[in-house]
C-alpha positions in Angstrom: 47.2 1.9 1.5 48.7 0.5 -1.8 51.7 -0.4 0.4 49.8 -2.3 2.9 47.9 -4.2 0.2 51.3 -5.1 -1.3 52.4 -6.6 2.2 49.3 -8.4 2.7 49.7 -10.2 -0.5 53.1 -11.0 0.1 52.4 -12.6 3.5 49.5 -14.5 2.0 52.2 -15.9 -1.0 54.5 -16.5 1.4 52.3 -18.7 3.4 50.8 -21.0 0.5 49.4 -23.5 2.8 47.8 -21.6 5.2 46.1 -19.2 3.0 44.8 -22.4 1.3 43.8 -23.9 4.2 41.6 -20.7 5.7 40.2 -19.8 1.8 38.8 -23.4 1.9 37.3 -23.1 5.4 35.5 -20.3 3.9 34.5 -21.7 1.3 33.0 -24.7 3.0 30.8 -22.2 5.1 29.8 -20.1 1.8 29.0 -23.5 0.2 27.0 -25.2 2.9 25.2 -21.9 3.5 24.3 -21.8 -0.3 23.5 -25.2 -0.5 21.7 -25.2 2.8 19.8 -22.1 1.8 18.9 -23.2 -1.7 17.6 -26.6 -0.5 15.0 -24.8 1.8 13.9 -22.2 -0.8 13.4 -25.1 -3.6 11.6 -27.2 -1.1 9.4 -24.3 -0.1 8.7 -23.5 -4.0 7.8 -26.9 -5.0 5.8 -27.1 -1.9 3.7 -23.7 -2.1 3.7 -24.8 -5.8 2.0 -28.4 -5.4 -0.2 -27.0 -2.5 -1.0 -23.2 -3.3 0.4 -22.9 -6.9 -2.6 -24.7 -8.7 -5.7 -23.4 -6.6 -7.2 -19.9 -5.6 -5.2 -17.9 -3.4 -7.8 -15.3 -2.3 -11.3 -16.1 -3.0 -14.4 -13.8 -2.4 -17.7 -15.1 -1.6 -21.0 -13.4 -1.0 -22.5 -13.3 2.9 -26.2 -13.0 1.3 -28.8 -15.7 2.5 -28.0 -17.6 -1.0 -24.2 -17.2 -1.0 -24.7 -15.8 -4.6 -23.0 -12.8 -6.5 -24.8 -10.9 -8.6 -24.0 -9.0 -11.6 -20.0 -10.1 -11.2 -18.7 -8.5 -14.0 -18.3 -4.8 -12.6 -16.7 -6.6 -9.6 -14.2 -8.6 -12.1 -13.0 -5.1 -13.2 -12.6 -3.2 -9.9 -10.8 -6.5 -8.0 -8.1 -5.9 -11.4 -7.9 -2.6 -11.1 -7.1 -2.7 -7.4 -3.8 -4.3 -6.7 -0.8 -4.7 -9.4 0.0 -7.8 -7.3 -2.9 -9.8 -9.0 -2.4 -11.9 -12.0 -5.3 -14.3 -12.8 -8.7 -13.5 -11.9 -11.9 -15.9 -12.7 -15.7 -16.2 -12.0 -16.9 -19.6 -10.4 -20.1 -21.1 -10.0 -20.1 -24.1 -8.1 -22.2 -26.5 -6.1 -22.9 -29.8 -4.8 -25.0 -32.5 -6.3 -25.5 -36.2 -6.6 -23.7 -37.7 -9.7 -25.5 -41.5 -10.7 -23.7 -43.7 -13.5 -24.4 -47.4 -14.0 -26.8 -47.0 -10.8 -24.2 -45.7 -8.5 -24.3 -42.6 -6.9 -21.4 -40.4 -6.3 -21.2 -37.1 -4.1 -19.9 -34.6 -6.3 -18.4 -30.8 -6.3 -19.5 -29.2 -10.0 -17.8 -26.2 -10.7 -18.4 -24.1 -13.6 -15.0 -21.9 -14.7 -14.6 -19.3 -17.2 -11.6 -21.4 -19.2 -10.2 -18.4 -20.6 -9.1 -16.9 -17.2 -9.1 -20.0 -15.3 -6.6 -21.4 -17.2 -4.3 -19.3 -15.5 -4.7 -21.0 -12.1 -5.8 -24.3 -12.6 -3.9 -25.4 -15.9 -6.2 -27.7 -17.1 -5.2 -27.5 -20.6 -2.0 -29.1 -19.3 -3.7 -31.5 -16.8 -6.2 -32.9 -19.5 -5.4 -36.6 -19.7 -8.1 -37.4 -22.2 -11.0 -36.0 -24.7 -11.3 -32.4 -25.0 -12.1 -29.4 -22.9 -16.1 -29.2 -22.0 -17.0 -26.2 -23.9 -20.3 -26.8 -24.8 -23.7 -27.2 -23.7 -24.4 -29.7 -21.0 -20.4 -30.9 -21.4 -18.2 -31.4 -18.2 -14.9 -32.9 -17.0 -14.3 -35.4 -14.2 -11.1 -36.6 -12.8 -9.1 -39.1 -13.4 -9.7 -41.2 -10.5 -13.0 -40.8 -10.2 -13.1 -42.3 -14.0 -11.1 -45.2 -12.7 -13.2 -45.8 -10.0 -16.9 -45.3 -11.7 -15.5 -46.4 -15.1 -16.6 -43.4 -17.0 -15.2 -42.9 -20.3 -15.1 -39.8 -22.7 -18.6 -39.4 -24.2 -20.7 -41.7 -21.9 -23.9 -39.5 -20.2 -24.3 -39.1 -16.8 -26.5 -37.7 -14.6 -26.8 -35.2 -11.7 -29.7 -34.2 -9.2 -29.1 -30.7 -8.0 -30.8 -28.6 -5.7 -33.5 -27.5 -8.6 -35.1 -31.2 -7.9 -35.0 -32.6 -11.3 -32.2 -35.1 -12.7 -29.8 -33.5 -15.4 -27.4 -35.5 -18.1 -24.8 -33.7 -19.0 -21.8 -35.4 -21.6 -18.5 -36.3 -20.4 -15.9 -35.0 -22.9 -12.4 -34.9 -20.8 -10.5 -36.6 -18.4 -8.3 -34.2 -16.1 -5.6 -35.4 -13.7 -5.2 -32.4 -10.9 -2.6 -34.9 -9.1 -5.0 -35.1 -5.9 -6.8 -38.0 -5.2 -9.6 -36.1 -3.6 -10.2 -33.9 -6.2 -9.8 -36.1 -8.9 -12.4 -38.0 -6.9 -14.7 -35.3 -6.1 -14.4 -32.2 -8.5 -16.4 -32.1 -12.1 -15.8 -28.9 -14.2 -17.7 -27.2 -16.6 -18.4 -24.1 -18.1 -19.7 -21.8 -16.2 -23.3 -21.6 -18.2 -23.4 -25.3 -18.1 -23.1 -25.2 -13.8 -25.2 -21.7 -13.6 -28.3 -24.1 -15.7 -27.5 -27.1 -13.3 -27.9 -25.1 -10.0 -30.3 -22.3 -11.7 -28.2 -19.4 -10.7 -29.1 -17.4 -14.1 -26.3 -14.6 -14.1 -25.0 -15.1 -11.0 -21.8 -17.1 -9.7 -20.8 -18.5 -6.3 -17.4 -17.1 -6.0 -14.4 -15.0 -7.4 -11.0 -16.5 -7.4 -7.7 -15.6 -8.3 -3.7 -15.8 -8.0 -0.9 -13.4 -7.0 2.5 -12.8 -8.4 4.1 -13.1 -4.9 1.8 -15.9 -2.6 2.6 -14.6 0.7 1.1 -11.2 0.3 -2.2 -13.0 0.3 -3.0 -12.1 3.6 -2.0 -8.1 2.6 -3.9 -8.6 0.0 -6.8 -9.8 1.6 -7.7 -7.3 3.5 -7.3 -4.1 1.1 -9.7 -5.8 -1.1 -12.1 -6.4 1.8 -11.9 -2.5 2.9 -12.6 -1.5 -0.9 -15.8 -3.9 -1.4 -17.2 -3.9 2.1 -19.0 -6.5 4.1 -21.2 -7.7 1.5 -18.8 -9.7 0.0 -16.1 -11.9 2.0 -12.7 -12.1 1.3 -10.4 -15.1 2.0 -7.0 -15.9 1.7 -4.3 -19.5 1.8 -3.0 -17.7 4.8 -5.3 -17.9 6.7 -7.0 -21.2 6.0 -3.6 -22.6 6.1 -2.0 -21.8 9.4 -0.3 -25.2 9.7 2.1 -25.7 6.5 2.6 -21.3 6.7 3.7 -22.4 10.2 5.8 -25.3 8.9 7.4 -23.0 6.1 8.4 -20.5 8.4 9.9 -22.6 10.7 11.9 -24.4 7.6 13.0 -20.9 6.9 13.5 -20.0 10.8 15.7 -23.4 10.9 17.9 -22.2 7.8 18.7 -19.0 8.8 20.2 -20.4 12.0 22.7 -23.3 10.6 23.7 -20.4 8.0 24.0 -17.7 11.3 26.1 -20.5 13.5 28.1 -21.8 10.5 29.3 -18.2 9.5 30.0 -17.4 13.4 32.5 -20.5 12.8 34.2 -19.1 9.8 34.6 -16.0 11.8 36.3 -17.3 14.6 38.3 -19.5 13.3 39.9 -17.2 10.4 40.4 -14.2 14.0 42.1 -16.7 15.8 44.4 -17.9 12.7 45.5 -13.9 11.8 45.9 -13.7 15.6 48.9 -16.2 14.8 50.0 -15.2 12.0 50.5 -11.5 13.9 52.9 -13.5 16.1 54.5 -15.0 13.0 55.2 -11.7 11.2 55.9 -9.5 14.5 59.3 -9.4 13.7 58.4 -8.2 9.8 56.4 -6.0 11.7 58.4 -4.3 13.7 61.2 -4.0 11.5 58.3 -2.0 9.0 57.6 0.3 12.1 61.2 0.5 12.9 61.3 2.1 9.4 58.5 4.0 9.4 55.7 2.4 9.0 52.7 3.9 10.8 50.5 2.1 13.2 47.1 2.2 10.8 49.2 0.8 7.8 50.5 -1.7 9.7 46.5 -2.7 10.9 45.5 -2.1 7.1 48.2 -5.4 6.1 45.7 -7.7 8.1 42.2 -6.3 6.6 43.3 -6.9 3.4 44.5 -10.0 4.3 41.0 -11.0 5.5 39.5 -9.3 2.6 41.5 -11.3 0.0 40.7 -14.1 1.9 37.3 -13.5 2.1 36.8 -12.9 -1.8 38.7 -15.9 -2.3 36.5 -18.2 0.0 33.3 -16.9 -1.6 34.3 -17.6 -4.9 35.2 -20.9 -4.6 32.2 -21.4 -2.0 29.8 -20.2 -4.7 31.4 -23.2 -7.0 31.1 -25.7 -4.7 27.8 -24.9 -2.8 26.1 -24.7 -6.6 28.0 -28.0 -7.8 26.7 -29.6 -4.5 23.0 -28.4 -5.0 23.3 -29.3 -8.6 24.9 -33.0 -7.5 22.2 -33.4 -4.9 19.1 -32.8 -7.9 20.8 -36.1 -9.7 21.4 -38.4 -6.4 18.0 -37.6 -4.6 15.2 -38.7 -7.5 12.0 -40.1 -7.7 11.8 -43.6 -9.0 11.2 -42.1 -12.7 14.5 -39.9 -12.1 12.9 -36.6 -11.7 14.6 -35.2 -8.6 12.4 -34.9 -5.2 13.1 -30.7 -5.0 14.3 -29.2 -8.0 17.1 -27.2 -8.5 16.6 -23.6 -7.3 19.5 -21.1 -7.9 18.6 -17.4 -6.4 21.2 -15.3 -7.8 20.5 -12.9 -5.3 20.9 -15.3 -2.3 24.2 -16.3 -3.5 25.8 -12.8 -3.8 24.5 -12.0 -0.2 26.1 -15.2 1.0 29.4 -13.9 -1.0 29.4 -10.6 0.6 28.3 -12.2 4.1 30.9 -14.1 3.6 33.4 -11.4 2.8 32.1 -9.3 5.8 32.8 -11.3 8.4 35.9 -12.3 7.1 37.2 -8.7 7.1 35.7 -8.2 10.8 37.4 -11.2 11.8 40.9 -9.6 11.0 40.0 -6.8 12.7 40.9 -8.5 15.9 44.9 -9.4 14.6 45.0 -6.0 13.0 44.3 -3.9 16.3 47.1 -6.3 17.7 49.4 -5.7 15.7 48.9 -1.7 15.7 49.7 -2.0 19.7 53.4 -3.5 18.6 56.2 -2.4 19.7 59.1 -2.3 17.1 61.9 -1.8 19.9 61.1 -4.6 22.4 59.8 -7.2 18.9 63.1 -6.6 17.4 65.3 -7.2 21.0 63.3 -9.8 21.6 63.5 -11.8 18.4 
């Protein structure tokens, strides 16, 4: 074996050029694969992360005539408890009312969040654009646009008719900025006593909402919570109230998967049918090694390390260049104040399976020259020159 590795390298040295030629033609395969590959996977993060990333992922809601959950916080414990896959976990109380400043009226989503744990999924201490956070009594938030548009300001009153019949002020102390028109527009937060006294739910709250570690087990999710609390509570999930952008990542990933499939088949062929030459090259070395005693297998073994070494060589320079051109692409493609339209996503773990992809088929791909070249026949490649 150490023999035919020796040859292998030799023939490779010997052909400077050549060897160049095929370890850059698999390196341009490794490197569109990685850069094709880590283009999809930051443009699905940023995407599940803008549309999925700040909102409830699985929600539960009561089926009673009222819609209301009582006595939530034995609930709060046995949804943590029940799957490791859950990371943030908060109480809501929400409903709609009719929000009047200045004499205009404004149709209006209140929902009352524990901060501590809702924090977690709605970041509002990072989206507050003004004031503070409405801790107190009677306090609430309303977004920015919805500001701009009613020109509200931090401590001005407002007012809200509810379902209990009688109007309700309640002091503005932040401005948020979710970074969505319509809920900037629509939502107000508060705590959750301030929107439990607004709607007069007492104890009780509306909904439970929370976030996973991994989004796309949602759905898995989903439905072993609703075998372990039964049908008197509802349990919903993105998945399933999102089955056009789920259908629009998979077929992002469905697309990627193919160039990086037909791209590889490329590689493939072309470094078989460039060994298959070089066999006819070195048939004359090659016979004269059989002619001195060289056996068949050894003689198969010089072209799969030739195709290994090829391979290893092609990935590591692929990895260089598919990472330089993601990295390139993240400083061309930018938003008008420079931030770059997907960020730049390296997954170590994608790019060592493109390496050893990449070093796979470049082995099988010799496989073709070295079963040739085992069929030689020292005698007749030696007469005939």
């Amino acid at each position: 074996m150490k023999l035919a590795y020796n040859i292998a390298l030799r023939f490779l040295k010997a052909s400077k050029g050549q060897t160049f030629l095929i370890a850059l033609g698999i390196a341009i395969g490794v490197s569109v694969q990685i850069f094709i590959g880590s283009l999809i996977q930051g443009l699905q993060i940023d995407l599940v992360d803008t549309t999925i990333g700040s909102q409830s992922q699985i929600t539960i809601t009561s089926q009673s005539e009222e819609k209301l959950i009582d006595d939530y916080q034995p609930l709060l414990e046995q949804v943590a408890e029940s799957d490791s896959l859950l990371q943030h976990i908060t109480p809501v109380a929400q409903g709609q009312a009719l929000m009047s400043y200045d004499e205009e009226n404004y149709s209006v989503l209140v929902r009352g969040l524990d901060f501590d744990t809702a924090d977690g999924i709605y970041k509002l201490s990072d989206r507050l654009v003004d004031g503070d956070m409405a801790t107190g009594d009677m306090e609430v938030m309303i977004g920015l646009d919805l500001s701009e548009e009613a020109g509200i300001a931090v401590g001005d009153d407002i007012s809200f008719l509810t379902n209990v019949g009688q109007p309700q002020t309640a002091k503005v102390a932040g401005v948020f900025d979710l970074e969505v028109a319509n809920l900037n527009k629509s939502w107000i937060i508060s705590s959750i006593d301030t929107a439990q006294s607004l709607f007069s739910y007492d104890d009780r709250i509306s909904s439970v909402e929370m976030q996973l570690s991994d989004v796309f087990a949602a759905d898995v999710v989903a439905e072993q919570l609703q075998s372990v609390l039964g049908d008197e509570l509802l349990v919903n999930n993105w998945k399933a109230e999102n089955a056009a952008l789920l259908s629009g990542l998979n077929g992002q990933s469905i697309s990627s998967y193919m160039i990086q499939v037909f791209v590889m088949i490329s590689v493939l062929l072309g470094i078989a049918s460039v060994l298959a030459i070089t066999v006819i090259q070195k048939s004359r070395q090659i016979g004269i090694l059989k002619a001195m005693g060289i056996r068949d297998s050894a003689a198969s073994l010089i072209f799969l390390f030739q195709g290994l070494l090829l391979g290893i060589a092609g990935a590591i320079l692929g990895i260089l260049l598919g990472v330089g051109l993601a990295f390139a692409f993240t400083k061309f493609a930018v938003d008008p104040d420079g931030a770059p339209i997907i960020a730049l996503y390296i997954n170590p773990a994608f790019i060592a399976l493109s390496a050893v992809f990449a070093i796979t088929v470049s082995t099988l791909a010799s496989l073709i020259p070295a079963r040739k070249s085992s069929k030689l026949n020292p005698i007749e490649v030696i007469r005939n020159g």
